[in-house]
C-alpha positions in Angstrom: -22.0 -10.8 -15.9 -21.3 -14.4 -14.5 -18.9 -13.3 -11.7 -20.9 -9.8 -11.0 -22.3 -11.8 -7.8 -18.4 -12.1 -6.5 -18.7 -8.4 -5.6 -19.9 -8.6 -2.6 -17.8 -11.4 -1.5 -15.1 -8.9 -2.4 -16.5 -6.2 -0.7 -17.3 -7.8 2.3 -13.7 -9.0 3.0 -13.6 -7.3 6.7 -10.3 -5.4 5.3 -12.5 -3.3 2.8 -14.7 -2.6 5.6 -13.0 -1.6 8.3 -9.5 0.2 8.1 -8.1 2.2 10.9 -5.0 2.0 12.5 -4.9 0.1 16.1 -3.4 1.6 18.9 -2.1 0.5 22.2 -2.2 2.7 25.5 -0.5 2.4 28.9 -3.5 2.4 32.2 -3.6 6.3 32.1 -4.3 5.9 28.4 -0.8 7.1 27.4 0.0 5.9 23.9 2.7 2.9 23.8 2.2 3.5 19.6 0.7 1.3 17.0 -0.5 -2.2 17.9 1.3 -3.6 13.9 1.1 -7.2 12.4 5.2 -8.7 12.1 4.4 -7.5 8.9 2.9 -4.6 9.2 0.7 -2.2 7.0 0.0 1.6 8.2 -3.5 2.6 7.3 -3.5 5.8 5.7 -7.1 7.5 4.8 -7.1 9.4 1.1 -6.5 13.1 3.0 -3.2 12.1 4.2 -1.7 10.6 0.7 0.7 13.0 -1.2 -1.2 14.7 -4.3 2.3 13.6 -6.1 1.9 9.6 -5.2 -1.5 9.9 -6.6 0.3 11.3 -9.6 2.8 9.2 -9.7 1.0 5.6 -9.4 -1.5 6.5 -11.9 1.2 7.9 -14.6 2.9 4.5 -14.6 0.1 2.1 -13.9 -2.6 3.7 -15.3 -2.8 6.6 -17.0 -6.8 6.4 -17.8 -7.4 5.8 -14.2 -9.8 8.4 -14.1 -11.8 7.8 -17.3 -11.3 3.8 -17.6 -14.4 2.0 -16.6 -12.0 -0.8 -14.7 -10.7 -2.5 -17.5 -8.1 -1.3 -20.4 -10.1 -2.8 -23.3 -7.1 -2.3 -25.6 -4.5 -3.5 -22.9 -6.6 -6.7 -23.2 -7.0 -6.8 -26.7 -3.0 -6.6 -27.1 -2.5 -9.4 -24.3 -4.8 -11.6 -25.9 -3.5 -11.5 -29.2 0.1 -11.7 -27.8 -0.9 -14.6 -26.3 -2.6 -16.8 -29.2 0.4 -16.1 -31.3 2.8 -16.9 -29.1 4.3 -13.5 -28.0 5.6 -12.5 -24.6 2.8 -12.7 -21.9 1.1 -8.9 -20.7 -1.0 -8.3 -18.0 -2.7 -5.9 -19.2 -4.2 -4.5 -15.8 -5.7 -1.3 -14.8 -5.3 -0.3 -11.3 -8.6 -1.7 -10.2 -7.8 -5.0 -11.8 -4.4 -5.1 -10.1 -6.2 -4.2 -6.7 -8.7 -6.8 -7.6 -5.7 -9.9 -8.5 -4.2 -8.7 -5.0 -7.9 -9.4 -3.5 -8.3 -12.8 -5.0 -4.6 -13.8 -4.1 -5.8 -13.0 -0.3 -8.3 -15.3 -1.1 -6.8 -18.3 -2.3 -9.4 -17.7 -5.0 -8.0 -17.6 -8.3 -8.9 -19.5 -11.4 -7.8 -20.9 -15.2 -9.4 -17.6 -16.3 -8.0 -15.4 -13.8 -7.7 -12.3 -16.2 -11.0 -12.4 -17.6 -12.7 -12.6 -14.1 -10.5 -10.3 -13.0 -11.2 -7.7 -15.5 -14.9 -8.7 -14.9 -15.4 -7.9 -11.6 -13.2 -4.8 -11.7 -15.7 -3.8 -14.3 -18.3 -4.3 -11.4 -16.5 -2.6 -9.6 -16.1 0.3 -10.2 -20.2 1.0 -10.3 -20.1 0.4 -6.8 -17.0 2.1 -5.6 -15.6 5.1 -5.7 -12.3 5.9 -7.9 -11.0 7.4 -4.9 -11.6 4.3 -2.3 -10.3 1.8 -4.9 -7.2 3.7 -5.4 -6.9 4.4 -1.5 -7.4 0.6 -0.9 -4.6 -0.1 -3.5 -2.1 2.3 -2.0 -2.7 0.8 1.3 -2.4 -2.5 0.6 0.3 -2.8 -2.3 4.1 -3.9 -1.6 7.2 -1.7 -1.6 9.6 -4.3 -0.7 11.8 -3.9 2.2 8.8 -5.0 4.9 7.0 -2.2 3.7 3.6 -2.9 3.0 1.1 -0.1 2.1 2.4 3.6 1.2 2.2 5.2 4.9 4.7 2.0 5.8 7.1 2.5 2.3 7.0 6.9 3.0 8.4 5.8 6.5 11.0 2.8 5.3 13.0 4.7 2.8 12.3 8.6 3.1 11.3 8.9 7.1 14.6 10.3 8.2 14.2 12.7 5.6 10.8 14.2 6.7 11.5 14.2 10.5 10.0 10.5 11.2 11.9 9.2 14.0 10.4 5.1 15.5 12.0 5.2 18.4 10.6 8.6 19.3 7.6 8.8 22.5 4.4 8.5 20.7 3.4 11.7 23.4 7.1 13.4 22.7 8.0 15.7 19.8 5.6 16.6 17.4 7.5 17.4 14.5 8.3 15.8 11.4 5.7 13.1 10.2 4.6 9.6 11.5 1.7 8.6 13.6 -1.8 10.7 14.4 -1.8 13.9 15.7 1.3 14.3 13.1 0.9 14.3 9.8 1.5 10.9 8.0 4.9 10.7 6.0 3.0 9.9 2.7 1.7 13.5 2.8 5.2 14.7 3.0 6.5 13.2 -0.1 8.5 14.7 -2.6 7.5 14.1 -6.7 10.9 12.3 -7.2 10.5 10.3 -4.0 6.4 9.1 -5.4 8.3 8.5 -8.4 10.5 6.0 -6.8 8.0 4.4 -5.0 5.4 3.9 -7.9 8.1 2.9 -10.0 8.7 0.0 -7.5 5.8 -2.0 -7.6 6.2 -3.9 -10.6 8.8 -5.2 -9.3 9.7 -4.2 -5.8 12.9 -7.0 -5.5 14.3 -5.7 -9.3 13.8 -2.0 -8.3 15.0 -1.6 -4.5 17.2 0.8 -4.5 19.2 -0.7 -1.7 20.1 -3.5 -4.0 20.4 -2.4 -7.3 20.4 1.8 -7.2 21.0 2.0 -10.8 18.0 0.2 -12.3 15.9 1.9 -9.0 17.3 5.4 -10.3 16.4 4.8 -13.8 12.8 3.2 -13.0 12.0 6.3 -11.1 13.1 9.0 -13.7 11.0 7.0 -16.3 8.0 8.1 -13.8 9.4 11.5 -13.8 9.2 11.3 -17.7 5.9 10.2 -17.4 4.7 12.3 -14.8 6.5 15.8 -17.1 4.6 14.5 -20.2 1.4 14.0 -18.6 1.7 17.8 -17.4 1.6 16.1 -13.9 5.0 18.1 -12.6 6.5 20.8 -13.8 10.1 20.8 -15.6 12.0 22.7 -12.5 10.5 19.7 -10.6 11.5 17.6 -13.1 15.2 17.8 -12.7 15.4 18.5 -9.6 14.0 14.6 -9.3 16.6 13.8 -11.8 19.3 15.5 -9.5 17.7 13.9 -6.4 19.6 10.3 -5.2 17.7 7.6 -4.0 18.2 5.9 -0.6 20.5 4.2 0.5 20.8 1.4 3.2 21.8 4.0 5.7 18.7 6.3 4.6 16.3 2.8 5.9 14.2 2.5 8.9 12.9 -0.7 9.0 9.2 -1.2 10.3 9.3 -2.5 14.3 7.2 -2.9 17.4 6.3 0.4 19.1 9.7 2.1 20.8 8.3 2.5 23.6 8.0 -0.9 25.2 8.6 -3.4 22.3 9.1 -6.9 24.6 5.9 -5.3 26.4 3.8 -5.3 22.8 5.0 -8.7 21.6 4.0 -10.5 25.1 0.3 -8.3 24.4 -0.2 -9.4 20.8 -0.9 -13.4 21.2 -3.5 -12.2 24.1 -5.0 -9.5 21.6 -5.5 -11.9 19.3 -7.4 -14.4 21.2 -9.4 -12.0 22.6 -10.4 -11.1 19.3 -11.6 -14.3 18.6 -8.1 -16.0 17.1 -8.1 -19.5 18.0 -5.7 -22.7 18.4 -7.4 -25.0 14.7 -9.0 -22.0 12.9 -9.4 -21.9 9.4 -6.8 -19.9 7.7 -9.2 -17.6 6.6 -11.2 -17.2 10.1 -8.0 -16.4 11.5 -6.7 -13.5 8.9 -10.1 -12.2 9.3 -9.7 -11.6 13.3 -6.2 -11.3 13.0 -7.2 -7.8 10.7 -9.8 -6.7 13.2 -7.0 -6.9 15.6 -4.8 -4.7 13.8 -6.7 -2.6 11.7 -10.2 -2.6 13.4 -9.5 1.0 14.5 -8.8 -0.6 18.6 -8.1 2.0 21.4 -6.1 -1.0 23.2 -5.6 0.1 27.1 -3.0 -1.9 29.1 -1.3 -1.9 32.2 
């Protein structure tokens, strides 16, 4: 109950409360394409998540998602124990708690008794947020390695070309395959064994890139599978067909970039942007990665020349 008055701190972080995609436009309000951070995170809302990723993340990381109340009381109890006699170290973190750690990490705000605050305030929570907009916050803002930050960004790095996502496409051109609004987003697209890859990834997204090391990606994601068959979350056809399925390779990757259409155009824009959205020369850190994520994920209709 000590740290319940952190929740709003948390919840006020201008990332949790405003999340839209920014987009730049030519002078007749043609689209140039996303107006992206050098590292950039696509915002996707929860309608336009794959059903399977849901699936997927919550087989691995958290199977009581649902149900939990924030916190695995026996996850804790084991890591406790584990750690007064000496055993290996366990996180022992629920999906909220991990979103939470990732919050606090932002923040520069972590303590001695990080676990125990952090399972505290995901206790809190989750009485004031949905399960739906914690876990949609969590997909959006988790790691995939690769320069892919948020699902939207990892469905486009390592399975784009196979759903029809093509960067240096006109953001007005063909509107087939997946990618930015008015097409569907690519993490709608994905396949069970391709969530499977991806949740399988963020423990450890450097150990588990299937670029570098294919075999320990490969077996990582059929675990999932496993998980996902057991948990009556797939079926067994789709099953093995994941199994059959290979992951990507380096010539499957699109790496995230500035928008096709005019990219020396959109890097010259962005210092401008940003001061005009209040980003200035002596800031705090803080100030600045707050105005920095209006910028980029205020939801801006950006017209140029």
């Amino acid at each position: 109950m000590a740290v319940a008055s952190d929740v709003p701190e948390l919840e006020n972080q201008q990332q949790y409360r405003v999340q839209e995609n920014s987009y730049l436009y030519d002078d007749h309000w043609n689209p140039i394409g996303i107006f992206q951070a050098p590292d950039p995170e696509v915002i996707d809302s929860w309608d336009r998540i794959s059903p399977t990723m849901i699936n997927a993340i919550i087989s691995v990381e958290d199977r009581r998602f649902w149900t939990d109340p924030g916190v695995d009381i026996r996850g804790i109890a084991r890591a406790f124990i584990s750690d007064v006699t000496g055993g290996a170290t366990q996180g022992a973190s629920t999906i909220t708690e991990q979103f939470v750690k990732n919050a606090l990490q932002e923040q520069g705000n972590r303590t001695v008794f990080e676990k125990l605050r952090e399972a505290a305030l995901a206790y809190h929570l989750t009485r004031k947020w949905k399960k739906v907009t914690i876990l949609d916050q969590y997909l959006n803002s988790i790691y995939f390695g690769n320069g892919a930050y948020g699902v939207e960004s990892a469905a486009r790095v390592y399975f784009g070309k196979v759903h029809g996502y093509d960067p240096n496409a006109p953001a007005d051109g063909n509107k087939s395959g997946c990618g930015d609004y008015p097409l569907p987003s690519c993490a709608s697209k994905l396949y069970p064994w391709e969530s499977a890859l991806l949740a399988g990834m963020v423990a450890n997204p450097s150990a588990f890139n299937p670029l570098a090391f294919p075999a320990a990606a490969t077996a990582r994601r059929d675990l999932v599978l496993k998980d996902m068959l057991l948990q009556h979350l797939i079926t067994t056809a789709k099953y093995d067909q994941g199994l059959a399925a290979k992951v990507p390779s380096a010539s499957d990757l699109q790496q995230p970039q500035e928008p096709p259409a005019a990219p020396y155009f959109t890097s010259w824009l962005r210092p401008q942007i940003l001061a005009a959205m209040g980003v200035k020369p002596g800031d705090s850190p803080s100030a600045a990665a707050i105005a920095e994520y209006r910028a980029y994920y205020g939801g801006l209709r950006i017209r140029t020349t």
